[in-house]
C-alpha positions in Angstrom: 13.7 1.3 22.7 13.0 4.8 21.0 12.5 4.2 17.2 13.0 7.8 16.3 15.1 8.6 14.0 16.0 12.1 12.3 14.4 12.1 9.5 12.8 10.4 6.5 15.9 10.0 4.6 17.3 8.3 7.5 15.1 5.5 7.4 14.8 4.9 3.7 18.6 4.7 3.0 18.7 1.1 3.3 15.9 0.2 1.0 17.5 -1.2 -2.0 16.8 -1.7 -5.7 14.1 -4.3 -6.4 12.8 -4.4 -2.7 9.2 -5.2 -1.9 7.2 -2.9 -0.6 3.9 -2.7 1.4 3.0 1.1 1.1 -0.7 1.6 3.0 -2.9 4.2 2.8 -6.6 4.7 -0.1 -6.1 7.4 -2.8 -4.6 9.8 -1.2 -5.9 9.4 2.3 -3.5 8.3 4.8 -0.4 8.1 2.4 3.4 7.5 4.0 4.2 10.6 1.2 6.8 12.0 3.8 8.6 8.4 3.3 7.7 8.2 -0.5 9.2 11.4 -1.1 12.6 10.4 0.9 12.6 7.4 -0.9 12.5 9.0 -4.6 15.6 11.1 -3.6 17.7 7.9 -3.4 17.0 7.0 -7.1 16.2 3.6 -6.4 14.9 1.2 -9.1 13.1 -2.1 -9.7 10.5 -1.8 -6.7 8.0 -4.0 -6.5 4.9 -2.3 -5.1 1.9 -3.8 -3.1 -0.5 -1.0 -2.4 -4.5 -0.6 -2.8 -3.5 1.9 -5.6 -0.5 3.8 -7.1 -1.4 6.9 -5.8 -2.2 10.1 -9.1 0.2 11.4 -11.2 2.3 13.7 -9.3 1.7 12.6 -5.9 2.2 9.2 -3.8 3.7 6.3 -5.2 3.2 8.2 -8.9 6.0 10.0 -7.5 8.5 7.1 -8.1 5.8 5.4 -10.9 6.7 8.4 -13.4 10.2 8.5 -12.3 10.2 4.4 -13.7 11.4 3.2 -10.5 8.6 1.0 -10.1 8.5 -2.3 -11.7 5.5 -4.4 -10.4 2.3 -3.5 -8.7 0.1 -5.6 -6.6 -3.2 -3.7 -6.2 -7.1 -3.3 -6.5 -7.5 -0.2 -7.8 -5.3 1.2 -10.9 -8.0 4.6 -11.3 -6.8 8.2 -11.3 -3.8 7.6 -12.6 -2.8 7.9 -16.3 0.8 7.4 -16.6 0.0 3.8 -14.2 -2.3 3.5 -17.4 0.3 4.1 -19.9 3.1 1.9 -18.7 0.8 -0.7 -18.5 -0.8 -0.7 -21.3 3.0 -0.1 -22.8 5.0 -3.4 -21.5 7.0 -1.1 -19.2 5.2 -2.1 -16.2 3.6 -5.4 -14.7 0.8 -5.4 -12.4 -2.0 -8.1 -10.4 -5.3 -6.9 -9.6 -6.8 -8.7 -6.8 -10.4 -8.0 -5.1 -9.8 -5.4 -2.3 -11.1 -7.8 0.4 -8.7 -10.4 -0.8 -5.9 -8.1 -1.2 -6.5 -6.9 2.4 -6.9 -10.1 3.9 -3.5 -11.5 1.4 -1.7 -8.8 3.9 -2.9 -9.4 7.5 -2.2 -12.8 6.8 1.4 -12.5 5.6 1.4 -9.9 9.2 -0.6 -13.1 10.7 2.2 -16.2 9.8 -0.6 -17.5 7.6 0.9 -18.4 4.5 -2.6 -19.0 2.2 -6.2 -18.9 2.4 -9.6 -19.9 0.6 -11.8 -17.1 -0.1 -14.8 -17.1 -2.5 -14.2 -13.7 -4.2 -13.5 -14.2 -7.6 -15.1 -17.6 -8.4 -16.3 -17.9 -12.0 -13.9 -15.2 -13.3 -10.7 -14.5 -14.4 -9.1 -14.5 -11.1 -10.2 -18.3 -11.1 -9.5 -19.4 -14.4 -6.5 -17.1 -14.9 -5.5 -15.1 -18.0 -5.5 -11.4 -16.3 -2.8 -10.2 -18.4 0.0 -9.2 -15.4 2.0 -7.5 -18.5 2.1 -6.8 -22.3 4.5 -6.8 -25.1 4.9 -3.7 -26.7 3.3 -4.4 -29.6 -0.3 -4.7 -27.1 0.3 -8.8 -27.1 0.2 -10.5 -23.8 3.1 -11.1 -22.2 2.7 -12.7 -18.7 -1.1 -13.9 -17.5 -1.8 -14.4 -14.0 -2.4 -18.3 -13.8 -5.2 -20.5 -13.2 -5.9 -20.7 -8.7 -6.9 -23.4 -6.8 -10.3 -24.4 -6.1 -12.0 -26.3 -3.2 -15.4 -26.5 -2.0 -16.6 -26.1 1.6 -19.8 -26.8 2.4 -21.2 -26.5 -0.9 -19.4 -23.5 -1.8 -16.5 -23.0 -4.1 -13.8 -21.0 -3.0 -10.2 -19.9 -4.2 -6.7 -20.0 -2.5 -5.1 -17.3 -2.2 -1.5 -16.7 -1.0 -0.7 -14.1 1.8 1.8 -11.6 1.5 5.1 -10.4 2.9 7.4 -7.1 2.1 10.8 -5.9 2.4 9.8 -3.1 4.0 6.2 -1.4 4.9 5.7 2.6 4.5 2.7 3.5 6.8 1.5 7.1 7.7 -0.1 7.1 11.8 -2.0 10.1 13.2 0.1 9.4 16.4 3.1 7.2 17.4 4.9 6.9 20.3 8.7 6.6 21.1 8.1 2.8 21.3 6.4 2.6 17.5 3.1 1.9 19.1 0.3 3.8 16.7 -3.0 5.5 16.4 -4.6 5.4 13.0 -7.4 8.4 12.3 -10.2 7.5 10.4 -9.8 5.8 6.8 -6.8 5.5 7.3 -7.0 3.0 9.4 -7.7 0.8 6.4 -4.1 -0.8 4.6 -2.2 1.0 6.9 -1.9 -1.2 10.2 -2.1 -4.4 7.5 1.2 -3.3 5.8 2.7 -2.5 8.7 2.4 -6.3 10.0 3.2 -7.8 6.8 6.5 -5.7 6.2 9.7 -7.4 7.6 10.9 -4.1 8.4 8.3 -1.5 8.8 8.9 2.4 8.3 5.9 4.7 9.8 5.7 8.1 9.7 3.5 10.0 12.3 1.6 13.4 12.5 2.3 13.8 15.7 5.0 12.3 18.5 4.4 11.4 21.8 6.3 10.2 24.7 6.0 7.1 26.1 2.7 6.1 28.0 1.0 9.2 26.8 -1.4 6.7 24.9 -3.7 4.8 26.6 -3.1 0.9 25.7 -6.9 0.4 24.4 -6.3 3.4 22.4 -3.6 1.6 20.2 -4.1 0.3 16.8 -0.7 -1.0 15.9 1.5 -2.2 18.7 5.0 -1.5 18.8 6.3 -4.3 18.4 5.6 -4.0 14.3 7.8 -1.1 14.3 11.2 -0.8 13.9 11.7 3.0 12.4 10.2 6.1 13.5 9.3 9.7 11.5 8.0 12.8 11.5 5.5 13.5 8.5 5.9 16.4 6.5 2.8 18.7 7.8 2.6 20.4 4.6 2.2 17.1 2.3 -1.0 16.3 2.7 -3.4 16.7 -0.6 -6.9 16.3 -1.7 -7.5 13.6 -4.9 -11.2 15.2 -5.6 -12.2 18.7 -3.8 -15.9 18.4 -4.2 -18.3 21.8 -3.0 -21.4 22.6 -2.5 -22.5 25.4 -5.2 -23.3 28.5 -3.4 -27.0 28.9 -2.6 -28.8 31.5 -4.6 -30.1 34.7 -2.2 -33.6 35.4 -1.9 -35.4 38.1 -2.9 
């Protein structure tokens, strides 16, 4: 079946207000921003975000965080970002941290049909005992706390259960996919990408590149086909560095 479709708009138009979403890439490293973009065109509201981060302020998912279409975030890392900071801080937005291991693992079993797991990253803390404030009053009171998790020991070791997680949709961003949906991830971001994209009941990549089918070789294939249901184009011009970091130049001799 050939999951392309014309454009990004295209596969976004169904997404409606408060829909989960699984949105992979780090940073800004292997970002769906060719969907995320689409996606703030249709003005739609409530979302409910699971992503490592929110992206920074004017690019990513901080897109459609300082347009206040966003209403929860499940992540690990809430850096870079200070409007994410503000509407936190502010009541206006809820959000649950979770260790990045456990967050990653949360999502391939959601892809996986596993619907919990014991893990023993965050014993002895507040992921444990509960109290991470998921959202404040105005007024800088707590308003919602993430509760207390269960707590078992395996051979001699405590460890905490944690439940997977399932989207709406998933927004991934592939080097290359074929025709068929079948992907090829470059580098990092090959990191929340190819979990999203299993965990999402209807999963939206966008690709750098096209190919027909067969063109990839089968052990080249990171995400099998058979996740995908839409098909993109990515916007060649989108892509963005968070920090640009360079060497000073070296001094000439003398």
């Amino acid at each position: 079946m050939d999951k392309v479709l014309h454009s990004a708009a295209d596969a976004v138009a169904d997404i409606p207000d408060g829909a989960v979403l699984a949105v992979g890439g780090f940073g800004l490293c292997g970002i769906p921003s060719t969907l995320i973009g689409a996606l703030a065109e249709t003005g739609v509201g409530g979302l409910r975000v699971v992503s490592n981060n929110c992206g920074v302020d004017d690019w990513g998912l901080g897109l459609l965080l300082s347009a206040g279409r966003i209403a929860r975030v499940t992540g690990s890392y809430v850096g870079e970002n200070k409007e994410f900071a503000r509407q936190y801080l502010a009541g206006e937005l809820e959000v649950e941290l979770t260790p990045q291991g456990t967050l990653a693992e949360r999502l391939r079993a959601g892809g996986a049909g596993i619907p919990a797991f014991f893990t023993p990253a965050g014993v002895g803390t507040q992921v444990e005992e509960g109290g991470l404030p998921w959202r404040y009053h105005p007024d800088g009171s707590v308003a919602l706390a993430s509760p207390p998790k269960e707590v078992r020991e395996f051979g001699g070791r405590r460890y905490l259960l944690e439940e997977a997680i399932t989207a709406d949709f998933a927004l991934v961003r592939a080097e290359v996919a074929d025709r068929h949906g079948n992907c090829v991830f470059r580098a990092a971001a090959r990191n929340f990408n190819p979990l999203c994209a299993t965990a999402g009941r209807v999963t939206l990549v966008e690709a750098e590149r096209i190919v027909e089918p067969g063109e990839l070789p089968p052990d080249a294939v990171h995400l099998p086909g058979v996740y995908v249901d839409r098909v993109v184009a990515a916007d060649p011009s989108d892509k963005r560095i968070e920090r640009r970091t360079v060497r000073p130049a070296a001094t000439p001799e003398v």
